[in-house]
Every structure is written in structure tokens, then in C-alpha cells.
N, C-alpha and C positions, 0 to 999 in steps of 0.2 A: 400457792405455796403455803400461804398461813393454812387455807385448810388441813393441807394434810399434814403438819404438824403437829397437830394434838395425836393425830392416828401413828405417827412414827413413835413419838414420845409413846404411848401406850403399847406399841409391839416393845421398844427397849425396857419400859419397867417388867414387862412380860417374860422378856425373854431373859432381864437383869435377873430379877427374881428364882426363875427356874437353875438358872446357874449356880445362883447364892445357895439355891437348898441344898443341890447336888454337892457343893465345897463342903459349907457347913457340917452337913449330916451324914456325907457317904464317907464310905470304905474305898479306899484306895489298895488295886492290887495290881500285879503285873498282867501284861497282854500280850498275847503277840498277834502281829500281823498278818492275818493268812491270806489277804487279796487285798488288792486295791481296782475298787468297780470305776468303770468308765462314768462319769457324771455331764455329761457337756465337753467345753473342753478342760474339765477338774480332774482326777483321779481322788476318789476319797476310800480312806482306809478301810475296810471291815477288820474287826478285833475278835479275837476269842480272847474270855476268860473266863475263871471258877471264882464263883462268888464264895462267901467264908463257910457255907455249909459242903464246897466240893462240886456244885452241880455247874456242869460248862453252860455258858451264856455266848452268843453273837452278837455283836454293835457293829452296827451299818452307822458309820460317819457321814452327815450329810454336811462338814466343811472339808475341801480339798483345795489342793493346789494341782501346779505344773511346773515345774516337773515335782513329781509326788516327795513331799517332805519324809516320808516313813517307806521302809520298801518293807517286801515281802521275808519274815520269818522274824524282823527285826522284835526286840522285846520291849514294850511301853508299858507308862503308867495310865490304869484304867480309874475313873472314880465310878460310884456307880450307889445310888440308891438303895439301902438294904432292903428296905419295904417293898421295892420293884425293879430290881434288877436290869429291868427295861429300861431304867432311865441313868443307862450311863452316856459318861464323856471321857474325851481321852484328856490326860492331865497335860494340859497346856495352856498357855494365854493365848493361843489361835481358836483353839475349840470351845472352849469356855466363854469368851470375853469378847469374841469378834463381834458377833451381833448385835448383842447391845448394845458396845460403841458405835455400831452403825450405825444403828438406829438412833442412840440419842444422838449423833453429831447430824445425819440428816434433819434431827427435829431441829435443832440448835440454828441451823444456818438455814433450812426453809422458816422460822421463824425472822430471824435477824434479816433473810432476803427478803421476805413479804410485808413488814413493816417498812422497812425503808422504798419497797416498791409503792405504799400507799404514802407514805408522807412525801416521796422526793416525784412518786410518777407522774403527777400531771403538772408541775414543775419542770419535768422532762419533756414530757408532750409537747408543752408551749414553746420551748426551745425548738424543738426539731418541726414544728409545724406551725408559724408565727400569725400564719391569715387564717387559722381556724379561729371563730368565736369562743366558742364552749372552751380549748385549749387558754386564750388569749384572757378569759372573763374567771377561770378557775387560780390560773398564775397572778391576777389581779388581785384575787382575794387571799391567796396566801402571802405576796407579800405586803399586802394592807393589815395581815395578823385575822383575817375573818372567818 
């Protein structure tokens, strides 16, 4: 768990970041809905909209729910990268901010599990397994301070 840790923390700054720029620096315009594609068991939205020179754009949403939070025809706010119009999101704190929370709370608690795994586990061990040596001679030295 500690290893993969640093790897979760690094997809959330990644994926923190890509959000931030998208807030930051995009253009928010209307969308609408014109499908929602099968994902697993997700449905996630696809969007059409016109960025601010007029030309229509498609966003394939890769977060969805079930039952589908957005239906077909409905009208959304899009934000969307002026410099690359490919890097929209749909304006919301589901599409934006889910990931990153994810990932940092996965780092947070695979951190906080893996340390307590090393300072409390073989503490543990010795409890649950009393006529092992290497358990019995480890629990020895931790509560001797060594």
C-alpha cells in the first residue's frame, strides 16, 4: 500500500492540475446532450457544442453514472480549452473534481494504512501467532524500544 501511494498521489496532482487549467483558462458555453454511450455498467454523456469562433465540437465524457444523471436533448454547461477545444469537461464537481479526489483520498489512506501496517504489524503477528520465534523475538524488541 505505501508503494502505491506516491503513484496515486501522482495520477491526482495530474489529473488535479488538468482540471485546474481547464477552470482557470476555459470558455464555458452551453451543450447539449445528444447520447449517452453504454460504458460498463456507466452510461456517460456525449456533448455537442460550438466553441466561440462557431465551429461544432463532440465531448465523449469518460465519468458516468446510473441511472444516467444528464438525459438526452437536455442543455449543459460545457468548459472547454480555447487553445484545443479537445480538452473539454462538462461543468460540474462530478466531472471536474471526481478523480483527483480519488486519487488523492486513495493516496492519503494507502499511506496512513501502510504505515500503521509497518509499525503495528508485526506487533500483530505476535499476537495472532505466539510460538512463532521471529514473531515472538520482533514484539520483543518493539516493546523493549529497539
Amino acid at each position: 500500500m505505501i508503494c502505491a501511494s506516491p503513484i496515486f498521489a501522482v495520477v491526482a496532482t495530474i489529473t488535479f492540475a488538468n482540471a485546474w487549467h481547464v477552470v482557470s483558462q476555459g470558455v464555458r458555453v452551453a451543450g447539449v446532450v445528444t447520447e449517452l454511450r453504454n460504458s460498463g455498467d456507466v452510461l456517460c454523456p456525449v456533448v455537442d457544442f460550438k466553441d466561440q469562433n462557431g465551429v461544432q465540437h463532440t465531448h465523449y465524457s469518460s465519468a458516468g453514472s446510473s441511472p444516467p444523471r444528464f438525459s438526452v436533448g437536455e442543455k449543459i454547461q460545457i468548459i472547454y480549452d480555447p487553445t484545443d477545444p479537445k480538452k473539454a469537461r462538462i461543468d460540474n464537481f462530478m466531472h471536474l473534481w471526481m478523480f483527483p479526489l480519488a486519487f488523492a483520498s486513495g493516496s492519503f489512506w494507502g499511506m496512513i494504512i501502510g504505515i500503521a501496517c509497518l509499525r503495528f504489524g508485526p506487533r500483530i503477528i505476535g499476537w495472532l501467532n505466539p510460538d512463532d520465534a521471529v514473531s515472538t523475538a520482533v514484539s520483543a524488541q518493539l516493546e523493549h524500544g529497539r
